[in-house]
N, CA, C and O atoms as a GROMACS GRO file, in nm:
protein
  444
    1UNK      N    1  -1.330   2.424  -1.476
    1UNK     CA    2  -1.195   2.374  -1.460
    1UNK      C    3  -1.128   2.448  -1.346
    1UNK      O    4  -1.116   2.570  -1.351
    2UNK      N    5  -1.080   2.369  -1.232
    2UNK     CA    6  -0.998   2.437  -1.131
    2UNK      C    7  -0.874   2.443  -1.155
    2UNK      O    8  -0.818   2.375  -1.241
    3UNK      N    9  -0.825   2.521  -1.085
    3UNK     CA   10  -0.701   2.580  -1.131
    3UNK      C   11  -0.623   2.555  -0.996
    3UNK      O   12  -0.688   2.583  -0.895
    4UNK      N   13  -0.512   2.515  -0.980
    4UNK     CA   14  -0.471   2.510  -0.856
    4UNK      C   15  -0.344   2.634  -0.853
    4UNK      O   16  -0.259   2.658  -0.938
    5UNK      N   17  -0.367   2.694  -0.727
    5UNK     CA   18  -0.246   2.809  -0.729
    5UNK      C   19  -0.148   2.795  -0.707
    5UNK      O   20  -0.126   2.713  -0.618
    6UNK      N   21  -0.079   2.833  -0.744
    6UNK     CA   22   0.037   2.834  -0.748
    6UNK      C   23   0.132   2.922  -0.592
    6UNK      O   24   0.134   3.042  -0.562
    7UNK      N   25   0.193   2.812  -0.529
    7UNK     CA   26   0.266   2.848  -0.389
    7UNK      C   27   0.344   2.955  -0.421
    7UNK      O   28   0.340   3.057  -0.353
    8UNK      N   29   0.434   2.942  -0.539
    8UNK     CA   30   0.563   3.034  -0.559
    8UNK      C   31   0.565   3.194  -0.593
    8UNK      O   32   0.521   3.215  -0.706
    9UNK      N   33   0.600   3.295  -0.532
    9UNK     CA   34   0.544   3.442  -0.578
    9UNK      C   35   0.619   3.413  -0.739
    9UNK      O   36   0.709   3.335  -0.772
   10UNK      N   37   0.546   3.502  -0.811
   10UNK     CA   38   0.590   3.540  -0.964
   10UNK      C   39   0.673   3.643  -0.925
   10UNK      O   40   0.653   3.713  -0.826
   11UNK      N   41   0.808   3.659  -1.036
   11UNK     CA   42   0.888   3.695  -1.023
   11UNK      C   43   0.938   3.731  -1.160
   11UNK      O   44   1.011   3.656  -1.224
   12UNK      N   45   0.885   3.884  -1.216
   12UNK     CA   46   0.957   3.919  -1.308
   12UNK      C   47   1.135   3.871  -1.373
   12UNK      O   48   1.238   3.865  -1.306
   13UNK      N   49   1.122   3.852  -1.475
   13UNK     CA   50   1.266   3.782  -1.554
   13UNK      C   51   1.372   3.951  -1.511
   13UNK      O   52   1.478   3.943  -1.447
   14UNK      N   53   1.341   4.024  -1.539
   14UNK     CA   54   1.428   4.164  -1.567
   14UNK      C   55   1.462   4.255  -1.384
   14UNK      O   56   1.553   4.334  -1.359
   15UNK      N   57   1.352   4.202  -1.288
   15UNK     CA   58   1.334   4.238  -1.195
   15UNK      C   59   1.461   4.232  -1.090
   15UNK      O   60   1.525   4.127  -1.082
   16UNK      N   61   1.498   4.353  -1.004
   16UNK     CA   62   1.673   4.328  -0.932
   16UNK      C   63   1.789   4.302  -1.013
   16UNK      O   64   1.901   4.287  -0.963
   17UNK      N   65   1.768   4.297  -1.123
   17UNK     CA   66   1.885   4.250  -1.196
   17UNK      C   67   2.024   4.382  -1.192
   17UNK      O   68   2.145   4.364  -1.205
   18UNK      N   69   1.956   4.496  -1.170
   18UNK     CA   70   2.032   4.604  -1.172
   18UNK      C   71   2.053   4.675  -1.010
   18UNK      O   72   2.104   4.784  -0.988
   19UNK      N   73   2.009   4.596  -0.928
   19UNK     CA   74   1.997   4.612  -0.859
   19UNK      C   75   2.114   4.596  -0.750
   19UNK      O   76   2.156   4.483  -0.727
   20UNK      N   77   2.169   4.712  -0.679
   20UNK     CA   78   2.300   4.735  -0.605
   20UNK      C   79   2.338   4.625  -0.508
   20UNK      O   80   2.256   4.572  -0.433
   21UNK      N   81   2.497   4.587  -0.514
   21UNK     CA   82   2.532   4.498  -0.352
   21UNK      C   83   2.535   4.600  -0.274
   21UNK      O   84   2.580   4.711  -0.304
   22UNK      N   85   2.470   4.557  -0.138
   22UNK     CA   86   2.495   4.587  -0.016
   22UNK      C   87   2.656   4.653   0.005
   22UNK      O   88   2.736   4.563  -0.022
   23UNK      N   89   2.707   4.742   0.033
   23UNK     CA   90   2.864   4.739   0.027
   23UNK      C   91   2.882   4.708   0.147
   23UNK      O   92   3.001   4.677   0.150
   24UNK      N   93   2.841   4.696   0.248
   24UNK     CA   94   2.887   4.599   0.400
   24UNK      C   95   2.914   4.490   0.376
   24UNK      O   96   2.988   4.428   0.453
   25UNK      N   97   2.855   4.420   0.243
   25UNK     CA   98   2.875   4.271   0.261
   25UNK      C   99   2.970   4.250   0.133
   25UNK      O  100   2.930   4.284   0.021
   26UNK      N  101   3.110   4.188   0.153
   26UNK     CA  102   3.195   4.171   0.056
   26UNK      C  103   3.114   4.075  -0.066
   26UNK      O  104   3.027   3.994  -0.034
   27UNK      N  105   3.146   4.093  -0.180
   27UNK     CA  106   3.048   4.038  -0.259
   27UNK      C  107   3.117   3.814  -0.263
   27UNK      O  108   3.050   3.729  -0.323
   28UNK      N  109   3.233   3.782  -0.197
   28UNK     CA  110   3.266   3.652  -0.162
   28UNK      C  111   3.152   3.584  -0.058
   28UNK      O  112   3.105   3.472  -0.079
   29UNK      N  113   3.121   3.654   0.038
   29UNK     CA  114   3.044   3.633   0.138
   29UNK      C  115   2.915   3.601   0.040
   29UNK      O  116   2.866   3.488   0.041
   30UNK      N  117   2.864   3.702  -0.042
   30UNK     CA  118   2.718   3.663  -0.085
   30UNK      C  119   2.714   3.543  -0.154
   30UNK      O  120   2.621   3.464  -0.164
   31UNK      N  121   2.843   3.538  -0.206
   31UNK     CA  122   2.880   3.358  -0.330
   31UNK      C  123   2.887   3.248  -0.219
   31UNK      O  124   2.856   3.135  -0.258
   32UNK      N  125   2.923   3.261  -0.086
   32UNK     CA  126   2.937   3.172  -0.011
   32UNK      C  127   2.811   3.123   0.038
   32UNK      O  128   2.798   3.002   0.052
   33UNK      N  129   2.683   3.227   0.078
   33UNK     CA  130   2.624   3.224   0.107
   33UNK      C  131   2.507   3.136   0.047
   33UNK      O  132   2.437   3.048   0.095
   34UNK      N  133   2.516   3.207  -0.102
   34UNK     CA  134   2.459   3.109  -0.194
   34UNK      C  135   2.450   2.976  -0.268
   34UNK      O  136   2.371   2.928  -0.350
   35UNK      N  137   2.588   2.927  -0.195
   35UNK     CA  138   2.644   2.816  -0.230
   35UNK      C  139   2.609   2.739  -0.145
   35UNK      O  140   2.585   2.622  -0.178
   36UNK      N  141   2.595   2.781  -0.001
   36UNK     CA  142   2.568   2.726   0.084
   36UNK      C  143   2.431   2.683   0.072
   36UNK      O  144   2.386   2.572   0.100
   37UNK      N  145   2.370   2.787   0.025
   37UNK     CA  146   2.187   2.795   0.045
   37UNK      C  147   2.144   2.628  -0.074
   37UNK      O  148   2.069   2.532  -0.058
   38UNK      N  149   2.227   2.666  -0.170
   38UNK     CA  150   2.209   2.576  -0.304
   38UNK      C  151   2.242   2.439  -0.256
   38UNK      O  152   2.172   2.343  -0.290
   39UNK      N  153   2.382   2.420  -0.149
   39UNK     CA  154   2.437   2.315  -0.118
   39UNK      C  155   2.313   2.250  -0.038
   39UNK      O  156   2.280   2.135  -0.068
   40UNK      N  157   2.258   2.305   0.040
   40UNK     CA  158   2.133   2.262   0.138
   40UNK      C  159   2.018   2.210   0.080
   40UNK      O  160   1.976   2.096   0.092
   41UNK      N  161   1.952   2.334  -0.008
   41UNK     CA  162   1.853   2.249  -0.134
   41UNK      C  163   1.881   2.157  -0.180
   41UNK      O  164   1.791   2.073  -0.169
   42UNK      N  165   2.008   2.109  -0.255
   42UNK     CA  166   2.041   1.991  -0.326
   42UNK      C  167   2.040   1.895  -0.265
   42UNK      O  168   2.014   1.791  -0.326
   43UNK      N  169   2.076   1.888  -0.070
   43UNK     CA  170   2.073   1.817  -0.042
   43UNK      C  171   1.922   1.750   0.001
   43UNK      O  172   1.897   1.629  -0.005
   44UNK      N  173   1.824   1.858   0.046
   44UNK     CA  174   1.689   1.789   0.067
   44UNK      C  175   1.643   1.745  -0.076
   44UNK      O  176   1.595   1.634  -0.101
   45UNK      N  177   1.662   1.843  -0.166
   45UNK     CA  178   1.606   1.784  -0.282
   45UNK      C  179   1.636   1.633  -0.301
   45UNK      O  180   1.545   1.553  -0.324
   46UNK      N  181   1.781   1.592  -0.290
   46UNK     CA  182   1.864   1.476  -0.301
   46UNK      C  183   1.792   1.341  -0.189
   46UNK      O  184   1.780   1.219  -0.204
   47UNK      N  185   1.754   1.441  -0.075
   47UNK     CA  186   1.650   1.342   0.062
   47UNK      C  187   1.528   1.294   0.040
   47UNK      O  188   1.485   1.187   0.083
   48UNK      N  189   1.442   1.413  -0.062
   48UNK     CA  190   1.318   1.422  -0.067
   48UNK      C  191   1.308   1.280  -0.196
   48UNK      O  192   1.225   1.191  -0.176
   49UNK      N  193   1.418   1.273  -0.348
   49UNK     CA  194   1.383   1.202  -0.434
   49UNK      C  195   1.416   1.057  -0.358
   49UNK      O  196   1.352   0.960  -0.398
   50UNK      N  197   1.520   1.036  -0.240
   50UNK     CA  198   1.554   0.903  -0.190
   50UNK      C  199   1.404   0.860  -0.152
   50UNK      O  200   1.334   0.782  -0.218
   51UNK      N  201   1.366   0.927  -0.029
   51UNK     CA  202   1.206   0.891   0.026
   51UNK      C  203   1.111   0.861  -0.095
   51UNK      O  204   1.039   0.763  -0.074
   52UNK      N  205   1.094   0.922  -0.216
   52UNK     CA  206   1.038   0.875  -0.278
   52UNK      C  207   0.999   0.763  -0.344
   52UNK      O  208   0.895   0.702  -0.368
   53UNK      N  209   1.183   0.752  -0.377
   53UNK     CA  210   1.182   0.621  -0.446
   53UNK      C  211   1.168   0.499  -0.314
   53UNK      O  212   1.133   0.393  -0.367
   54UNK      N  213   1.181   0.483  -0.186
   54UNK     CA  214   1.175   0.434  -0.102
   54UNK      C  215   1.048   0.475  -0.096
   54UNK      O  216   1.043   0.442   0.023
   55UNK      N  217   0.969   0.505  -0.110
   55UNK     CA  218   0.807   0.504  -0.082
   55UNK      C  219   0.788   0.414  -0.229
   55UNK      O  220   0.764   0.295  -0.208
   56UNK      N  221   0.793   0.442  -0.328
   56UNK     CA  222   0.750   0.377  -0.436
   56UNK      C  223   0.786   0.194  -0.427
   56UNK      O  224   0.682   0.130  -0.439
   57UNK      N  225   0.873   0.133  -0.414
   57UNK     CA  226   0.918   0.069  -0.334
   57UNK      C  227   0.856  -0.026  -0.270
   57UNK      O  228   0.814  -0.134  -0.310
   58UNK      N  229   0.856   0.043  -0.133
   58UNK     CA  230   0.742  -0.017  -0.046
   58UNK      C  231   0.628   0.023  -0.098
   58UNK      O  232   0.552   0.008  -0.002
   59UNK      N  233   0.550   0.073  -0.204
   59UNK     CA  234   0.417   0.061  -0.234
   59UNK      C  235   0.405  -0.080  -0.299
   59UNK      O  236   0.317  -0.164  -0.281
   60UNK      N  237   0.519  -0.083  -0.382
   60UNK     CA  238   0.553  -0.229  -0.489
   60UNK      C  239   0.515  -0.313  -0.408
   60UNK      O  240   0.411  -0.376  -0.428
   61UNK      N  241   0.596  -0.333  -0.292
   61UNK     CA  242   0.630  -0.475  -0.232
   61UNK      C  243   0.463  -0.473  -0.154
   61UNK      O  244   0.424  -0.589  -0.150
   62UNK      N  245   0.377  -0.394  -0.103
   62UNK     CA  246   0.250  -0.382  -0.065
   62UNK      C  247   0.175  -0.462  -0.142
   62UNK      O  248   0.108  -0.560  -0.110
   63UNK      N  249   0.193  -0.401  -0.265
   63UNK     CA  250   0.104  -0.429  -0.350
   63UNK      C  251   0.110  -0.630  -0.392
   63UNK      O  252   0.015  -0.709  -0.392
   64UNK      N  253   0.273  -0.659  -0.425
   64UNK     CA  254   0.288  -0.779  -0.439
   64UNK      C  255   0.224  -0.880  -0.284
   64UNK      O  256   0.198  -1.000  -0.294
   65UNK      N  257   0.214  -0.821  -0.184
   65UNK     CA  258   0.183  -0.913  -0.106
   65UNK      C  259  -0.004  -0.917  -0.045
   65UNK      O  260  -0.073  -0.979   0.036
   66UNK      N  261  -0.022  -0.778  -0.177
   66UNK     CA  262  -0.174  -0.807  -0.133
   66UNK      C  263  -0.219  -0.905  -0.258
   66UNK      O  264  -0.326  -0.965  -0.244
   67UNK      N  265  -0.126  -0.929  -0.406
   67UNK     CA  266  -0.199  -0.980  -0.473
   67UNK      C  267  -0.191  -1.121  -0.375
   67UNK      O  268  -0.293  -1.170  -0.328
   68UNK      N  269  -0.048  -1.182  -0.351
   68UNK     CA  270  -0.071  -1.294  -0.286
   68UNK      C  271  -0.159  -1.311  -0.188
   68UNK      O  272  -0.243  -1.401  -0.195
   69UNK      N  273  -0.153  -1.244  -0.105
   69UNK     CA  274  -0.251  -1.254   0.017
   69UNK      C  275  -0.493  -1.306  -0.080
   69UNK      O  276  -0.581  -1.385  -0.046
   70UNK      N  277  -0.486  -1.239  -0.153
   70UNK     CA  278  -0.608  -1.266  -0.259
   70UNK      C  279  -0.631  -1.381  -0.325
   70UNK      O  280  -0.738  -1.437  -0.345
   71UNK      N  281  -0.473  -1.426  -0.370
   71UNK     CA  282  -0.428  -1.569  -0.431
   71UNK      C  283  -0.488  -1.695  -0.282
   71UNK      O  284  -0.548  -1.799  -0.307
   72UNK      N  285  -0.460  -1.660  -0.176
   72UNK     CA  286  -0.422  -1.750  -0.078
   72UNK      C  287  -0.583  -1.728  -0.030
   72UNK      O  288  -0.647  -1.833  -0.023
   73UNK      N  289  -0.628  -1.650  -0.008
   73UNK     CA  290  -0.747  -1.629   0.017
   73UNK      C  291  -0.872  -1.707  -0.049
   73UNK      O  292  -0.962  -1.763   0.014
   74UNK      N  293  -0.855  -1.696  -0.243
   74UNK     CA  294  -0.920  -1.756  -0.306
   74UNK      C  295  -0.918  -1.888  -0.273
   74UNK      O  296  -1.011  -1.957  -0.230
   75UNK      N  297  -0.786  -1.924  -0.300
   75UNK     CA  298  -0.737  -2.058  -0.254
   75UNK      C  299  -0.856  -2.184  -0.096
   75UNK      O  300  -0.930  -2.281  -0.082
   76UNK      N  301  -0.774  -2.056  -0.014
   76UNK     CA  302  -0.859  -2.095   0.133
   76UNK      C  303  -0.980  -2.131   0.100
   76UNK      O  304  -1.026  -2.242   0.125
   77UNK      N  305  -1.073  -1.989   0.008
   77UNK     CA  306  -1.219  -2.038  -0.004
   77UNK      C  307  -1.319  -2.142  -0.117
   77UNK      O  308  -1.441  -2.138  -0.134
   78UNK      N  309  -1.229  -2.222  -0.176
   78UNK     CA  310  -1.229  -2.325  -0.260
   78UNK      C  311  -1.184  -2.410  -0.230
   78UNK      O  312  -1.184  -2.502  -0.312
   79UNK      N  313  -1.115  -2.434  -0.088
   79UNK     CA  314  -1.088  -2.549   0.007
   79UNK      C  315  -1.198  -2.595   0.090
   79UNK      O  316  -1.238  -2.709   0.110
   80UNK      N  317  -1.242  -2.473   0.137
   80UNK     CA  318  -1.309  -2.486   0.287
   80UNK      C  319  -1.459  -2.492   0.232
   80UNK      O  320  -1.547  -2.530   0.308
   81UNK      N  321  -1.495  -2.449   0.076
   81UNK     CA  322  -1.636  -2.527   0.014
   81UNK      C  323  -1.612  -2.674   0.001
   81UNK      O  324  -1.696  -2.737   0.066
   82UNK      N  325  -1.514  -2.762  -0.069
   82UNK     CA  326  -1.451  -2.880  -0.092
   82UNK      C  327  -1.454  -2.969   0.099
   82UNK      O  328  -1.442  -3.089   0.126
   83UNK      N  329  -1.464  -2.905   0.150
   83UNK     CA  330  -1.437  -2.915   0.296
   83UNK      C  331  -1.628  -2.951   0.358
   83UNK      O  332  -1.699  -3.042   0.401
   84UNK      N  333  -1.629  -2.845   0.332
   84UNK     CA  334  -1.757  -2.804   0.409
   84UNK      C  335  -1.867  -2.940   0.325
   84UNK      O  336  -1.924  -3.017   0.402
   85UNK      N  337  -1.890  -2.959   0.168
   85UNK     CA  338  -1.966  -3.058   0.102
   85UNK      C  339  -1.903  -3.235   0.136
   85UNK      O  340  -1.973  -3.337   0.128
   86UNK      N  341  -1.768  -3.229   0.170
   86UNK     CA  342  -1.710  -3.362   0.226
   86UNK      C  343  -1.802  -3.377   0.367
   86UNK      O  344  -1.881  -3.470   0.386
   87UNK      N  345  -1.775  -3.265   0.464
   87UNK     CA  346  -1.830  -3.293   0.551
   87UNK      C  347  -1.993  -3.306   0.535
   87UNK      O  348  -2.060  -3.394   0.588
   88UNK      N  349  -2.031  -3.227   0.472
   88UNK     CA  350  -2.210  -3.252   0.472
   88UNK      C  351  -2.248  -3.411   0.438
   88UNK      O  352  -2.319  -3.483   0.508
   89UNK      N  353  -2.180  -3.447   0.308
   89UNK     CA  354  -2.190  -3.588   0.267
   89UNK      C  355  -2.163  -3.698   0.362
   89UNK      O  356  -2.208  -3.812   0.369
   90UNK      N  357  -2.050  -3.612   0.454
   90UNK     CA  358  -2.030  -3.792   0.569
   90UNK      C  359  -2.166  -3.746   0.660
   90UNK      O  360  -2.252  -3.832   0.672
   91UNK      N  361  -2.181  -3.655   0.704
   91UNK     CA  362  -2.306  -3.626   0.810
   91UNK      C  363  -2.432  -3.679   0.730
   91UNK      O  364  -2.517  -3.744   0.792
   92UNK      N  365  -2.446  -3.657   0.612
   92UNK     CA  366  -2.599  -3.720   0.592
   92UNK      C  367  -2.593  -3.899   0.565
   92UNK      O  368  -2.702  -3.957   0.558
   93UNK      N  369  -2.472  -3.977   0.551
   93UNK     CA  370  -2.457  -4.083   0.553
   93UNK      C  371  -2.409  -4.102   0.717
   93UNK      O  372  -2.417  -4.225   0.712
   94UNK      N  373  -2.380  -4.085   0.812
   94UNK     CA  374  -2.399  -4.161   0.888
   94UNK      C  375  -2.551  -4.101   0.936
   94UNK      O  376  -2.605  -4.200   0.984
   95UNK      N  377  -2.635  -3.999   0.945
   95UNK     CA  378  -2.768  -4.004   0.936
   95UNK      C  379  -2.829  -4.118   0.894
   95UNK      O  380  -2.908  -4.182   0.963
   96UNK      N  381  -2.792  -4.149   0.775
   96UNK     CA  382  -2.871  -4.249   0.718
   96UNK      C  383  -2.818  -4.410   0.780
   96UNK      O  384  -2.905  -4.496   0.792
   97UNK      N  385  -2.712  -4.434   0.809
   97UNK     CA  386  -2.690  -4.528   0.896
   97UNK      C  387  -2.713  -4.553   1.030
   97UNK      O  388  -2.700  -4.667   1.072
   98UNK      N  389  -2.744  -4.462   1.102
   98UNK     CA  390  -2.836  -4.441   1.210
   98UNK      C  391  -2.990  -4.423   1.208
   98UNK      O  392  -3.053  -4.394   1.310
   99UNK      N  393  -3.042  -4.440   1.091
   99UNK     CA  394  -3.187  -4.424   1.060
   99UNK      C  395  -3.183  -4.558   1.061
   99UNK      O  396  -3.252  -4.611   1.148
  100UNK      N  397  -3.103  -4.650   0.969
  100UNK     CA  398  -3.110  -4.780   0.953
  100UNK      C  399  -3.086  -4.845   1.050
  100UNK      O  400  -3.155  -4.942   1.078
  101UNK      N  401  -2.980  -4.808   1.127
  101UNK     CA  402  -2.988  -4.910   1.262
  101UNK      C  403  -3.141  -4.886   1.309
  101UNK      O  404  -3.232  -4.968   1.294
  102UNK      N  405  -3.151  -4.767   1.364
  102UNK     CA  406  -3.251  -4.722   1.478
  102UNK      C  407  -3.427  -4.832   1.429
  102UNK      O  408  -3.507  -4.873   1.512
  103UNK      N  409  -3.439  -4.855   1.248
  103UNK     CA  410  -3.525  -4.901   1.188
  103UNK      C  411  -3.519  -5.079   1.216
  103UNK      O  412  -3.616  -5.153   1.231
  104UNK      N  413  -3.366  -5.116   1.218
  104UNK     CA  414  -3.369  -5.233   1.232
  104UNK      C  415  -3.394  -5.279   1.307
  104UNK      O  416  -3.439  -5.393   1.298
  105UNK      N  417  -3.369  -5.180   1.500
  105UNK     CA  418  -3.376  -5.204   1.631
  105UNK      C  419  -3.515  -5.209   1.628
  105UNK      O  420  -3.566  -5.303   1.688
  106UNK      N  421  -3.598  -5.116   1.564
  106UNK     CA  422  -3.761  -5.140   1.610
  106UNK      C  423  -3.824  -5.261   1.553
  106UNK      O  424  -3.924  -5.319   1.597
  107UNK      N  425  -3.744  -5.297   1.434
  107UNK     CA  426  -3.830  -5.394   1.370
  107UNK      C  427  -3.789  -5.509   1.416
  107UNK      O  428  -3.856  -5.605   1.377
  108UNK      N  429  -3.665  -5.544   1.513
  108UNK     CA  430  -3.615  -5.682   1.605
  108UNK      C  431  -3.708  -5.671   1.697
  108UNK      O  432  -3.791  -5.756   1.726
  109UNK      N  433  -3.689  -5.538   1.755
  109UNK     CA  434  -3.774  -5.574   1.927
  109UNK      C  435  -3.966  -5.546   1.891
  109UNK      O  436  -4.031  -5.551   1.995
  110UNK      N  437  -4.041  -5.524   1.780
  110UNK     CA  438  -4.138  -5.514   1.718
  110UNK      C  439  -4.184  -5.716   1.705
  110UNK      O  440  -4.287  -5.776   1.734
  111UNK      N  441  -4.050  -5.762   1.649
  111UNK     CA  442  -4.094  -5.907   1.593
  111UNK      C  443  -4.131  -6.006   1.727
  111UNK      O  444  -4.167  -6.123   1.710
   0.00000   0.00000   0.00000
């Protein structure tokens, strides 16, 4: 069984939690910062589920025009047998009406 790894570092639950602000950086600035960071994720996140569902979508509408396209296809090739035995049948009858002339011509200019 493969295991696929995992991209994200592990990250202890208890880990930094006690861990000091910077005092250069007013602690508003770090809320802004993070709001910002969050505002940005939400928004690709928000980009990434649109494309999706716009991929899913156009997979649908793919898919509906390959069943038709199979429909039309079948179609075509249950014509063009219906086609192809019409035509064989007139070709071996005028064969045969050209056998009969060609038989009658020898047997006039024969008499």
């Amino acid at each position: 069984m493969n295991t696929i790894p995992n991209p994200l570092p592990r990250i202890k639950i208890n880990e930094n939690l006690n861990a000091p602000i910077p005092r250069n950086i007013p602690k508003e600035k770090n809320f802004k910062d993070m709001n910002n960071q969050l505002d940005e994720i939400t928004n690709i996140l928000n980009d990434n589920i649109d494309k999706t569902i716009n991929n899913m979508e156009n997979t649908l509408i793919l898919s509906e025009s390959t069943d038709k396209l199979r429909e039309q296809s079948n179609q075509f090739n249950k014509t063009s047998k219906k086609v192809k035995r019409k035509m064989y049948f007139k070709n071996k009858k005028l064969q045969i009406i050209l056998g009969i002339v060609v038989i009658v011509i020898i047997i006039i200019v024969c008499i």
